[in-house]
KEKE-3310 file (N, C-alpha, C; in steps of 0.2 Angstrom, whole numbers, plus 5000, padded with zeros to 4 digits):
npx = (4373:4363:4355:4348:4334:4328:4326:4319:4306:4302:4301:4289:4279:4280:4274:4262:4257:4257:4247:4236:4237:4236:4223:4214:4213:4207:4204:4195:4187:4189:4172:4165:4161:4144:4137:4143:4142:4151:4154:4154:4154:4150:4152:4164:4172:4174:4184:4195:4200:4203:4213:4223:4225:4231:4243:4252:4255:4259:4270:4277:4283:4289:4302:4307:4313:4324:4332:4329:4332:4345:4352:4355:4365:4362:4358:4365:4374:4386:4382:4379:4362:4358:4360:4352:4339:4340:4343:4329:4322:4325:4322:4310:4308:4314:4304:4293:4297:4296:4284:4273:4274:4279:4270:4260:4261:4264:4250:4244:4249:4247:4233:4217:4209:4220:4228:4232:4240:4255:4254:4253:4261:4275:4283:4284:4284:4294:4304:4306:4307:4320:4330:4328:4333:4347:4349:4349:4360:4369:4368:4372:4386:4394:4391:4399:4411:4414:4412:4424:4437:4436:4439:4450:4458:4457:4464:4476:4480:4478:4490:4500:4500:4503:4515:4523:4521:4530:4542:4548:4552:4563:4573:4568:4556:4549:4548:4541:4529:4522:4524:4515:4504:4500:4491:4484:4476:4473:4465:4453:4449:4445:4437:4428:4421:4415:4405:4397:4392:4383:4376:4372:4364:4355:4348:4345:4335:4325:4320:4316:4307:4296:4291:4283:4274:4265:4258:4254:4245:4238:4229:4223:4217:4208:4200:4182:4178:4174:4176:4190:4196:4198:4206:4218:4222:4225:4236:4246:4249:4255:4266:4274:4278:4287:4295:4300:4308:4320:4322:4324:4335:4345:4344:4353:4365:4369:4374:4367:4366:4352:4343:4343:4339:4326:4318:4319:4313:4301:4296:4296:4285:4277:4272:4264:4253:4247:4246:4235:4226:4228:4221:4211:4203:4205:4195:4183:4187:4198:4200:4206:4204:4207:4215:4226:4228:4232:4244:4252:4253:4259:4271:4277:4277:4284:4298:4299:4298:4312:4320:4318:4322:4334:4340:4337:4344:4357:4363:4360:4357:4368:4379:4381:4380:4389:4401:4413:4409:4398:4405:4413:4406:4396:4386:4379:4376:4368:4358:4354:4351:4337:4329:4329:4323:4310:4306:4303:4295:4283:4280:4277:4265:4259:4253:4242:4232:4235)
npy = (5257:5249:5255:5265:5257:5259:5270:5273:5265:5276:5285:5283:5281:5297:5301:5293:5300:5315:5316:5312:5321:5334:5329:5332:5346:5363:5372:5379:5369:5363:5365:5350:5339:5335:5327:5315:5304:5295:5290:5280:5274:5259:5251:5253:5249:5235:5235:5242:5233:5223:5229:5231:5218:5213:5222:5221:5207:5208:5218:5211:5199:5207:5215:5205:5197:5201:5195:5180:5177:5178:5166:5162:5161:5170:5182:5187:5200:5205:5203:5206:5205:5207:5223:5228:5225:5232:5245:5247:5246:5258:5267:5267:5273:5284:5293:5289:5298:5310:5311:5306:5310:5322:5330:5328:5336:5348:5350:5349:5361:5371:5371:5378:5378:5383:5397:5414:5418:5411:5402:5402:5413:5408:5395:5383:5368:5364:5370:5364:5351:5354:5356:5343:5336:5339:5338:5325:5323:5327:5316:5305:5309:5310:5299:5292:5295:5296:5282:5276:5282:5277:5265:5268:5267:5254:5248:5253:5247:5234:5231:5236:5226:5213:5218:5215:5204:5198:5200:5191:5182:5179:5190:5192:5186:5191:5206:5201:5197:5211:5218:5212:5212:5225:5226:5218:5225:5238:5233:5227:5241:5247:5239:5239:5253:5254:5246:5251:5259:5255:5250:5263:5269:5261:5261:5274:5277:5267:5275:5285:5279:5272:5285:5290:5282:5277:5291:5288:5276:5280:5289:5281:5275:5284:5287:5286:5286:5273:5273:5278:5271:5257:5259:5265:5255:5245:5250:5254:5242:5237:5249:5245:5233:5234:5244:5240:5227:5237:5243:5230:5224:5234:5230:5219:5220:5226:5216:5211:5206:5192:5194:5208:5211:5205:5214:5225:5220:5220:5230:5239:5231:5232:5243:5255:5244:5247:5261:5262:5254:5264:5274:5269:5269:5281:5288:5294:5306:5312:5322:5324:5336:5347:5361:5361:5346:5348:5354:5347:5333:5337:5345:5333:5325:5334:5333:5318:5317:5322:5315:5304:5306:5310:5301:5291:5296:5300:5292:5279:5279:5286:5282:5269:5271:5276:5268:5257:5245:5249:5258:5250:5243:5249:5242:5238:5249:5255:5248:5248:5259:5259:5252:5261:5273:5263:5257:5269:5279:5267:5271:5282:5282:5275:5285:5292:5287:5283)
npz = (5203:5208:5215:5206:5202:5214:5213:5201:5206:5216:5208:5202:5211:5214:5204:5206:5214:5210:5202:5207:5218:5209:5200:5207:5210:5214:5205:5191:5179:5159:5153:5147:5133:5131:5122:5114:5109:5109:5121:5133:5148:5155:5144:5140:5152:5151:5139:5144:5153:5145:5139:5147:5148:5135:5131:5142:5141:5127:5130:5138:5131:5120:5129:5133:5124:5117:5125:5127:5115:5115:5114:5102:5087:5079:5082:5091:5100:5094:5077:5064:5063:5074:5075:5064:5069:5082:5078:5071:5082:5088:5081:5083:5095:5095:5089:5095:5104:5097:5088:5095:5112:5112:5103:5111:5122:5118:5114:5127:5136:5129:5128:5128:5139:5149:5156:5149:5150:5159:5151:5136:5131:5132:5125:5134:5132:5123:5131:5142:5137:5131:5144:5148:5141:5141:5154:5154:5146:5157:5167:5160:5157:5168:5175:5167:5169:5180:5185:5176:5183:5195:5191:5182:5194:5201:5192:5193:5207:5204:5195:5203:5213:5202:5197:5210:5211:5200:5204:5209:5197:5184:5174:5162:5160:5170:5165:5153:5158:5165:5154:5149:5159:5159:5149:5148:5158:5154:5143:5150:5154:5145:5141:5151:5153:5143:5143:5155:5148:5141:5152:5157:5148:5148:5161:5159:5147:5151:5164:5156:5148:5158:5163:5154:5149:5161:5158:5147:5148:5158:5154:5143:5154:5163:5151:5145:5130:5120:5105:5105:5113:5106:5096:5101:5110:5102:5093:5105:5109:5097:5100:5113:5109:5100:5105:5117:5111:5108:5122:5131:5119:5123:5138:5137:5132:5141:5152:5162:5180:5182:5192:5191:5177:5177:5186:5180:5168:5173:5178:5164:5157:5168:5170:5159:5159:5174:5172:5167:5176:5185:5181:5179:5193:5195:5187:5191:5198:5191:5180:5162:5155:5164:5173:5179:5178:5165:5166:5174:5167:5156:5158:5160:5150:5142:5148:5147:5132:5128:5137:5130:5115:5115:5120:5110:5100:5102:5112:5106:5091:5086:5094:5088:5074:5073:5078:5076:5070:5061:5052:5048:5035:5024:5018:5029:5036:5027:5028:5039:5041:5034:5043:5052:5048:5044:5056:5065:5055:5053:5067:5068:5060:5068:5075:5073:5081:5092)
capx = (4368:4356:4351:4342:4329:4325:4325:4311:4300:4301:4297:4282:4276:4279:4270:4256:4255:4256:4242:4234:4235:4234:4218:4208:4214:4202:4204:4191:4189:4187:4167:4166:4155:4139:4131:4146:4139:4156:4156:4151:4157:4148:4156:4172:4178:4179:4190:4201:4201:4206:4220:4228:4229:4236:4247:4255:4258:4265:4276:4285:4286:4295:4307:4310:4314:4332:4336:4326:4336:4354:4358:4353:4370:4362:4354:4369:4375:4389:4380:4372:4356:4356:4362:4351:4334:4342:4340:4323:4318:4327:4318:4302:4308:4314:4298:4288:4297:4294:4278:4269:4275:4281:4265:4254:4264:4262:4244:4239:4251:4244:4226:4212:4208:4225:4228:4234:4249:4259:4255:4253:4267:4279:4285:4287:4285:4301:4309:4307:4311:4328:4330:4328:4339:4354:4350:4349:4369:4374:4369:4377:4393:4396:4392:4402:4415:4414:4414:4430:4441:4437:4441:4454:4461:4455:4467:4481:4481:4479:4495:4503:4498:4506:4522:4523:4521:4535:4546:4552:4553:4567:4571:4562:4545:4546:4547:4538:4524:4523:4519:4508:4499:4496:4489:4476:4473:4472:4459:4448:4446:4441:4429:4421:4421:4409:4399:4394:4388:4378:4372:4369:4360:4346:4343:4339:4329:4321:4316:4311:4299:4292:4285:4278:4270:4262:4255:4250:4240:4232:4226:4219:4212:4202:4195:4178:4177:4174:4179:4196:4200:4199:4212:4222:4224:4231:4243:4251:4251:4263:4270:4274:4280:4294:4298:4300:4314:4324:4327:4327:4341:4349:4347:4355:4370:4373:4375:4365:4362:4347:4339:4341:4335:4317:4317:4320:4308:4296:4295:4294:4281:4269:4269:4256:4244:4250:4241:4229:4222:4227:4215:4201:4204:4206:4190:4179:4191:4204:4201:4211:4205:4209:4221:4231:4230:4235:4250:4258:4255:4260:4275:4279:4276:4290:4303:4302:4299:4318:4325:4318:4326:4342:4344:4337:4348:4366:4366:4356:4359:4373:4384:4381:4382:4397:4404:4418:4405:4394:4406:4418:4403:4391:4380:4376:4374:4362:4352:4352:4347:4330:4327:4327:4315:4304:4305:4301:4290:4281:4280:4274:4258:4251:4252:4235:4227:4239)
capy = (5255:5245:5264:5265:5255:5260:5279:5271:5265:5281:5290:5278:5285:5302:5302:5292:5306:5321:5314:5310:5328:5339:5330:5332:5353:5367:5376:5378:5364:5366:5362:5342:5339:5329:5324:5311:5295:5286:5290:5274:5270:5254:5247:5253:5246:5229:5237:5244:5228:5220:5233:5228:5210:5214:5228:5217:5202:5209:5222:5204:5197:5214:5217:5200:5193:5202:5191:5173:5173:5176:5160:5159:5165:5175:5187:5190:5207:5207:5200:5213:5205:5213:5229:5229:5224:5238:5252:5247:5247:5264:5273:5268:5275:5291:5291:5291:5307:5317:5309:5304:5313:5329:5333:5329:5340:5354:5353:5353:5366:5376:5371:5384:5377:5386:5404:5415:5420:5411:5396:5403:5416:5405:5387:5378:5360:5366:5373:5357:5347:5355:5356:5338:5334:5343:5334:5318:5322:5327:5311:5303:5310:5311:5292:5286:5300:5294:5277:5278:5286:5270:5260:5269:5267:5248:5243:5252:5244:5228:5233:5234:5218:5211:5220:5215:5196:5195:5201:5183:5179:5182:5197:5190:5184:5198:5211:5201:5198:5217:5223:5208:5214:5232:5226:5216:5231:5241:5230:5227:5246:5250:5237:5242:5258:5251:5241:5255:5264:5251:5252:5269:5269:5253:5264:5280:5274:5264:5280:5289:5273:5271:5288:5292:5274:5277:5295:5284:5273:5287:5294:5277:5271:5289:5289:5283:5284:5267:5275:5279:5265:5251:5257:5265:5249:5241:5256:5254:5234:5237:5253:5243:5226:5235:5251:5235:5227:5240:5242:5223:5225:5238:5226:5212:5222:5230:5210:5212:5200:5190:5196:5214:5208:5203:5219:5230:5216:5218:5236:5241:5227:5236:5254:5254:5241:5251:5267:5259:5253:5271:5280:5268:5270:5290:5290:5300:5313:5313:5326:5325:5343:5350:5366:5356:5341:5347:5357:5341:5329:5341:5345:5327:5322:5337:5330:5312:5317:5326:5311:5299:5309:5312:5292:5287:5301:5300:5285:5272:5278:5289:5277:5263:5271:5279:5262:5251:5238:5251:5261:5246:5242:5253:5241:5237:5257:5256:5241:5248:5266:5258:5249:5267:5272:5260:5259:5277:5278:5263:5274:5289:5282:5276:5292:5294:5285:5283)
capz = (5199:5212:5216:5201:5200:5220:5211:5199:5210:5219:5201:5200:5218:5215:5196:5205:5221:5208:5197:5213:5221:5204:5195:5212:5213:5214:5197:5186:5174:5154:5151:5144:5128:5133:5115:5112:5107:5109:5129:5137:5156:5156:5140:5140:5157:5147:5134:5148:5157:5141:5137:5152:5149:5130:5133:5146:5138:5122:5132:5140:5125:5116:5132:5134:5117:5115:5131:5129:5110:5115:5109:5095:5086:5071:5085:5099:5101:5090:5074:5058:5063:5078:5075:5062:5075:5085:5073:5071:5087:5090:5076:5084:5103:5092:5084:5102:5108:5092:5088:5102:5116:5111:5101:5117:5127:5116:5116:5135:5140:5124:5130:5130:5146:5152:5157:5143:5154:5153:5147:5129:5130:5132:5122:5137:5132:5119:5135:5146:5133:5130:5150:5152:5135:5144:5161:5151:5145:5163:5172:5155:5154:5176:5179:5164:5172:5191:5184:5173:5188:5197:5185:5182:5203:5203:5188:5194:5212:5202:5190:5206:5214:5195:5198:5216:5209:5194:5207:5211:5190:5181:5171:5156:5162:5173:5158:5147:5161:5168:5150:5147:5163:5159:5141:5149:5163:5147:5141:5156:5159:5139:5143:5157:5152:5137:5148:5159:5144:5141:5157:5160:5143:5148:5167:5159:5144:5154:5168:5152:5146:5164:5165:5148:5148:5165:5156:5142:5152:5163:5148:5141:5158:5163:5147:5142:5123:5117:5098:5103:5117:5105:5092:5105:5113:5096:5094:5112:5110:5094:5103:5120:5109:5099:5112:5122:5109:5110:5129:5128:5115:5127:5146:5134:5130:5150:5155:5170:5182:5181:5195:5190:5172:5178:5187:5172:5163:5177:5177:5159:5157:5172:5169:5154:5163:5179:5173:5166:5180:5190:5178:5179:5201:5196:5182:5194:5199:5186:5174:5156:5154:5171:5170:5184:5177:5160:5168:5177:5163:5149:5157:5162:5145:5137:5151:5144:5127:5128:5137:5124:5110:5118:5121:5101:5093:5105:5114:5101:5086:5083:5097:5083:5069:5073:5081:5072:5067:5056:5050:5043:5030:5019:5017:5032:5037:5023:5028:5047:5039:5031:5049:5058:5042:5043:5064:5064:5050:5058:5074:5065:5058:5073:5081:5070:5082:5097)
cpx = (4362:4353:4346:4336:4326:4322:4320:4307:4299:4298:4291:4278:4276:4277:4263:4253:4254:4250:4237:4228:4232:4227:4213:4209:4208:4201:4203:4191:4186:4178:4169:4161:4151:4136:4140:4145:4143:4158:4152:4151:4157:4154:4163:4176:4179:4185:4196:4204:4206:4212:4222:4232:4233:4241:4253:4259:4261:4271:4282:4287:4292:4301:4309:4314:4320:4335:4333:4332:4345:4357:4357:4359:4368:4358:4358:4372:4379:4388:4376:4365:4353:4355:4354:4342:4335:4338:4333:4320:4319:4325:4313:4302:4310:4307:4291:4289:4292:4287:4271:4269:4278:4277:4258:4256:4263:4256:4242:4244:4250:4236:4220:4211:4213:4224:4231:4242:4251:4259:4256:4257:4274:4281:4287:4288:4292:4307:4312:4310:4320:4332:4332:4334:4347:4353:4353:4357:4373:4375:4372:4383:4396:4395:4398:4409:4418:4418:4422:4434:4442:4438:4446:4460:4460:4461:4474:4486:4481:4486:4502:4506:4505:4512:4525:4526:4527:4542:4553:4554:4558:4566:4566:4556:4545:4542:4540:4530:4522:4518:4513:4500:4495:4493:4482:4472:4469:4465:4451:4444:4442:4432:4423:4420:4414:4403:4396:4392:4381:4371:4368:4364:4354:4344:4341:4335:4324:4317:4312:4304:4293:4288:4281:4274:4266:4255:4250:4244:4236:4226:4219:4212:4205:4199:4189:4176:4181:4177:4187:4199:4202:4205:4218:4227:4229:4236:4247:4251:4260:4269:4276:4281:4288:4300:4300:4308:4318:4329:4328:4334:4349:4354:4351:4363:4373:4374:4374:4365:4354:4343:4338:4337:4327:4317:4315:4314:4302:4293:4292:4287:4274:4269:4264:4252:4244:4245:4237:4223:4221:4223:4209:4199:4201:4198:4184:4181:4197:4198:4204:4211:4206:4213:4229:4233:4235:4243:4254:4258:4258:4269:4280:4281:4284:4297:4303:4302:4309:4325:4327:4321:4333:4345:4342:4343:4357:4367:4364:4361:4366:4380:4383:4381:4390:4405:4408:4413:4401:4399:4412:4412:4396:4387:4375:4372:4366:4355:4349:4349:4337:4327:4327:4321:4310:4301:4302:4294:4282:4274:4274:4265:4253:4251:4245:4232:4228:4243)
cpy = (5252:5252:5265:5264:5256:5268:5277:5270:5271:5287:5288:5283:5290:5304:5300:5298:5312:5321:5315:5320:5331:5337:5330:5341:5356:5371:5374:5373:5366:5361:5356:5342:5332:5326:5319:5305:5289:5287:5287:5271:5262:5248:5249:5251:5240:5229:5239:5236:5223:5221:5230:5222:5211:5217:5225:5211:5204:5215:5216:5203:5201:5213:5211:5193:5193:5194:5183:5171:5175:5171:5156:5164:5171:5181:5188:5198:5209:5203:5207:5210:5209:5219:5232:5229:5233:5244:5252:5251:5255:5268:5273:5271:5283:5294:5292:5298:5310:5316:5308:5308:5318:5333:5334:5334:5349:5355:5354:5357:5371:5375:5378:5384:5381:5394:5408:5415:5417:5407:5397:5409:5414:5397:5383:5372:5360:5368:5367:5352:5347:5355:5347:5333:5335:5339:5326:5318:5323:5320:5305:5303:5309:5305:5289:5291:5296:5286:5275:5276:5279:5264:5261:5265:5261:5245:5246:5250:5237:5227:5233:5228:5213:5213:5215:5206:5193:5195:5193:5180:5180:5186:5196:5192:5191:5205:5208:5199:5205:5220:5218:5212:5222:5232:5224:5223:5235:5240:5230:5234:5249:5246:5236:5247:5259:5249:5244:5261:5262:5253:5257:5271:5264:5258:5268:5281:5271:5270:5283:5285:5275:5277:5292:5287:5275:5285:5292:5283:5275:5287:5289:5273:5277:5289:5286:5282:5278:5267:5275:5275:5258:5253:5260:5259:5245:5244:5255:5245:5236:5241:5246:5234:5228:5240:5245:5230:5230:5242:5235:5223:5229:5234:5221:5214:5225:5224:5213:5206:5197:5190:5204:5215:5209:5209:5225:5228:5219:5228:5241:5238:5232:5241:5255:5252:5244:5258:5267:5258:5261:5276:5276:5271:5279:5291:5296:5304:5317:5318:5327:5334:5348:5355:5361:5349:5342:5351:5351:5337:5332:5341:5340:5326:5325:5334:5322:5313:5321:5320:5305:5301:5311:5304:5291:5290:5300:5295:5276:5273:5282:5284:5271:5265:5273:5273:5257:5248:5242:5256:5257:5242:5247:5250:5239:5245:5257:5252:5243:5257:5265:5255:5257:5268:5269:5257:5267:5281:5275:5267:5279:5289:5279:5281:5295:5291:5285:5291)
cpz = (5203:5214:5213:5199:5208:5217:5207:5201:5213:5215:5200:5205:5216:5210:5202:5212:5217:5205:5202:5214:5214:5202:5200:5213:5211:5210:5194:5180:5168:5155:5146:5138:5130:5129:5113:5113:5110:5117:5134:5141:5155:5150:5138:5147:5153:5144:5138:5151:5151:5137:5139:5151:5144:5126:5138:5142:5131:5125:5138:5135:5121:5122:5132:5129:5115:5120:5131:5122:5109:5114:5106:5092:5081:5077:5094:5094:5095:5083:5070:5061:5069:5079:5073:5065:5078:5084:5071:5078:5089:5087:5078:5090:5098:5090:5090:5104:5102:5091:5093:5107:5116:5108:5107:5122:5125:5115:5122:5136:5134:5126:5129:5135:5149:5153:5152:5144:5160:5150:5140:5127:5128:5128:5128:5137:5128:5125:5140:5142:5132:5136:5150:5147:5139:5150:5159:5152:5150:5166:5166:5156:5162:5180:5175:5167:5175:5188:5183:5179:5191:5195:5185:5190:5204:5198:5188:5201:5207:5199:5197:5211:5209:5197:5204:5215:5205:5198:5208:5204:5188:5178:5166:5156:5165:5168:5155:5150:5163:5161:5148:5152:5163:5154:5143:5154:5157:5145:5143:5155:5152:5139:5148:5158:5145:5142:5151:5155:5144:5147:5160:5154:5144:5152:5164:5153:5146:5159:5162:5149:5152:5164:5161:5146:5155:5163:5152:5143:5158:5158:5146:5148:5161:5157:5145:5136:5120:5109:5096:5108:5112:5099:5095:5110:5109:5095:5100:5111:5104:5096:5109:5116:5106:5103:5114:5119:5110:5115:5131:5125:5121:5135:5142:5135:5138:5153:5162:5171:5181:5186:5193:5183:5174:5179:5183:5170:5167:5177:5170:5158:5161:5170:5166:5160:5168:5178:5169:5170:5187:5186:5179:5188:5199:5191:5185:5194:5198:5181:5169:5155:5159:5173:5174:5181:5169:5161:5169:5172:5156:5150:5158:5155:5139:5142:5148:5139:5127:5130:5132:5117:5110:5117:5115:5099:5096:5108:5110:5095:5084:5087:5091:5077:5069:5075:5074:5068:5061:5050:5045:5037:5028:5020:5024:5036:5032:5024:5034:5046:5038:5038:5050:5052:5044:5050:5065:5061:5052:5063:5072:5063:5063:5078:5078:5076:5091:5100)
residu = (UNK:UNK:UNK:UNK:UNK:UNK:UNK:UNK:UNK:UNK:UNK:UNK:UNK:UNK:UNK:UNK:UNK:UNK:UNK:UNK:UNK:UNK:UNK:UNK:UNK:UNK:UNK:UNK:UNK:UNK:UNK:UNK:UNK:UNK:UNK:UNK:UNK:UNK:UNK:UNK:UNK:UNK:UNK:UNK:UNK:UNK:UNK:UNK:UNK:UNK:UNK:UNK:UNK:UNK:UNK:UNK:UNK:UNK:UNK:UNK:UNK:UNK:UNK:UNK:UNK:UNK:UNK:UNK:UNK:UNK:UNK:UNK:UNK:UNK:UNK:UNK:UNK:UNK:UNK:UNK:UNK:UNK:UNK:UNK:UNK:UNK:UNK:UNK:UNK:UNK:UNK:UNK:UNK:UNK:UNK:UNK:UNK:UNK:UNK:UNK:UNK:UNK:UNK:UNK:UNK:UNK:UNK:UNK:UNK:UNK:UNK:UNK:UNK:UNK:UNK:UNK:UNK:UNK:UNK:UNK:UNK:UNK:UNK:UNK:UNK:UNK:UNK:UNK:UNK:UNK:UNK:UNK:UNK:UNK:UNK:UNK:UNK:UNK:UNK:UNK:UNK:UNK:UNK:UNK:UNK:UNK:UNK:UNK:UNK:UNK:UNK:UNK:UNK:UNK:UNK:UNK:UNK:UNK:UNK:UNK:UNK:UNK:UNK:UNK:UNK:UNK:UNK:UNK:UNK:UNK:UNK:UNK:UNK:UNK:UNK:UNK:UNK:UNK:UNK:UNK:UNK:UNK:UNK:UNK:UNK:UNK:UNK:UNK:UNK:UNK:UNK:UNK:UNK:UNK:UNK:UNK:UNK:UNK:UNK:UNK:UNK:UNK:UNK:UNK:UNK:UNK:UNK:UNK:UNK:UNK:UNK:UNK:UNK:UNK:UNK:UNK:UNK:UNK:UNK:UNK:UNK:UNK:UNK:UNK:UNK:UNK:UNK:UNK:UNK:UNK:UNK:UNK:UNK:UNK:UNK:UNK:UNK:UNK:UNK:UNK:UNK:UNK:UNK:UNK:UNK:UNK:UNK:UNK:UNK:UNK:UNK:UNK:UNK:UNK:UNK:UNK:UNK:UNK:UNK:UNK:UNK:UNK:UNK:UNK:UNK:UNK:UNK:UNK:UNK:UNK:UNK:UNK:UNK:UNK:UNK:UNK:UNK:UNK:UNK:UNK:UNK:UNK:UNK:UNK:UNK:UNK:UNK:UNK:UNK:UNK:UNK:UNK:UNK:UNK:UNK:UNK:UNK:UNK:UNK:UNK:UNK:UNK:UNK:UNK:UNK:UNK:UNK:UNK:UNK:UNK:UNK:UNK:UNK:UNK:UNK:UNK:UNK:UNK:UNK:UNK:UNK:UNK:UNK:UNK:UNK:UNK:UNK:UNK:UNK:UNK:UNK:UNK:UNK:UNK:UNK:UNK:UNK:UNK:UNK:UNK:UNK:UNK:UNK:UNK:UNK:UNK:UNK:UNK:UNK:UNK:UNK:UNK:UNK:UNK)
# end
């Protein structure tokens, strides 16, 4: 797992290198509309400047919130309050792919700006999407796999260890030690077989955040319309604060250490202000309607759209409803259904503006 977060930063580089090369390329760019009133350099850098700060401070606050009140008992993991947060938050990361990023993705690689063929032959934001879904559940099912095995192999050298040890006991304790000791092996390896679900479920929600939040904030920092930056801005603060609960809820649940905590904290947090600031740098030679540019972020956008619809629907939602806790009470299924509702829901209506 320390790999991971060296393999995000490398995905951070190689977004801001693609972005970089593609939105300087040599092909033809769509004519821009010059009579729009709300296209104002001068007075939109404030509002970029201001995003940043408050884009920022509410996306600590969201990731960082599951982790400051772990001890408060009505909000640790295994508590309805929780669950019930959860399922919110997770309606509103469902709610990004389908709504946010899955609708952007089908406009620029359907663009006019593009070639007819094959941009508009083919559904390829449906095809990367279901592409990146199905990667999603290989690097899912092959870590929790790998991991296992080793787990497995770890608790049955310890198993012999335990045997090696009753040796000198009488028969009794020996017996009654031997099976005690496979129950707890037993125990151990269910649990850390859980735990590295957890786990592999924060890093790759989290890859999927980092690179459709770094798209986001392209988008918003090359833009100059002062009409659509100021409510865009309040859209990605709520976006940023609840998205931000959710993997929050998620680091809380993988018991990371607390230097890899900040890490995670520290990452989700930047990416927005992060390409924010890499569209105002880019503003001159960034073009949104670029064919190049719309190719690399169109298709960026259906690969995280895919991941983030994979992780709300099978490792959020379906792993918790399906779970002991939700399924040994209706009412709570009921109470943690109106949270994805009204997280989702939520999500959906600012995709008017965001």
């Amino acid at each position: 797992m320390e790999a991971c977060n060296t393999n995000i930063l490398k995905l951070v580089s190689i977004i801001f290198f693609l972005t970089s090369f593609f939105s300087t390329g040599t092909l033809a760019q769509c004519k821009e509309e010059t009579n729009n009133s709300c296209n104002n350099k001068t007075k939109a850098l404030p509002l970029k400047l201001i995003g940043i700060a408050s884009i920022l401070i509410t996306s600590i606050i969201g990731v960082s919130l599951p982790l400051v009140t772990r001890s408060v008992p009505a909000l640790s993991p295994d508590r309805s309050l929780f669950i019930i947060i959860k399922a919110f938050a997770s309606g509103i990361i469902l709610a990004t792919g389908f709504m946010h990023v899955l609708p952007d993705s089908f406009g620029m690689l359907r663009s006019s700006c593009l070639a007819e063929n094959p941009w508009h032959k083919f559904p390829f934001t449906g095809f990367v999407a279901m592409l990146s879904a199905i990667f999603t559940l290989m690097v899912d099912s092959m870590a929790t796999s790998m991991y296992t095995k080793t787990n497995n192999s770890v608790s049955a050298e310890a198993d012999k260890v335990v045997v090696a040890g009753d040796h000198e006991m009488p028969v009794v304790e020996s017996g009654g030690g031997h099976f005690h000791g496979h129950h707890q092996h037993g125990q151990r390896g269910s649990i850390g077989t859980q735990l590295l679900r957890y786990r592999v479920v924060a890093m790759v929600l989290e890859l999927g955040i980092v690179v459709h939040s770094i798209i986001i904030g392209l988008g918003v920092g090359a833009s100059n319309d002062i009409c659509t930056i100021k409510p865009l801005v309040a859209a990605l603060c709520f976006h940023q604060l609840f998205e931000g609960m959710g993997l929050g809820g998620c680091i809380l649940q993988a018991e990371y250490k607390t230097m890899k905590k900040l890490v995670m904290v520290f990452f989700f947090s930047m990416t927005t202000p992060f390409g924010i600031a890499l569209g105002i740098g880019l503003s001159n030679t960034y073009k949104e309607n670029s064919p190049s540019s719309l190719i690399v972020v169109g298709l960026l956008n259906a690969s995280s759209a895919g991941l983030l619809i994979y992780m709300a629907l099978v490792d959020l939602l379906a792993s918790d409803f399906m779970g002991p806790k939700l399924q040994g009470s209706i009412k709570l299924q009921i109470k943690s259904y109106v949270a994805v509702f009204l997280g989702a829901g939520g999500m959906s209506v600012m995709a008017k503006w965001a």
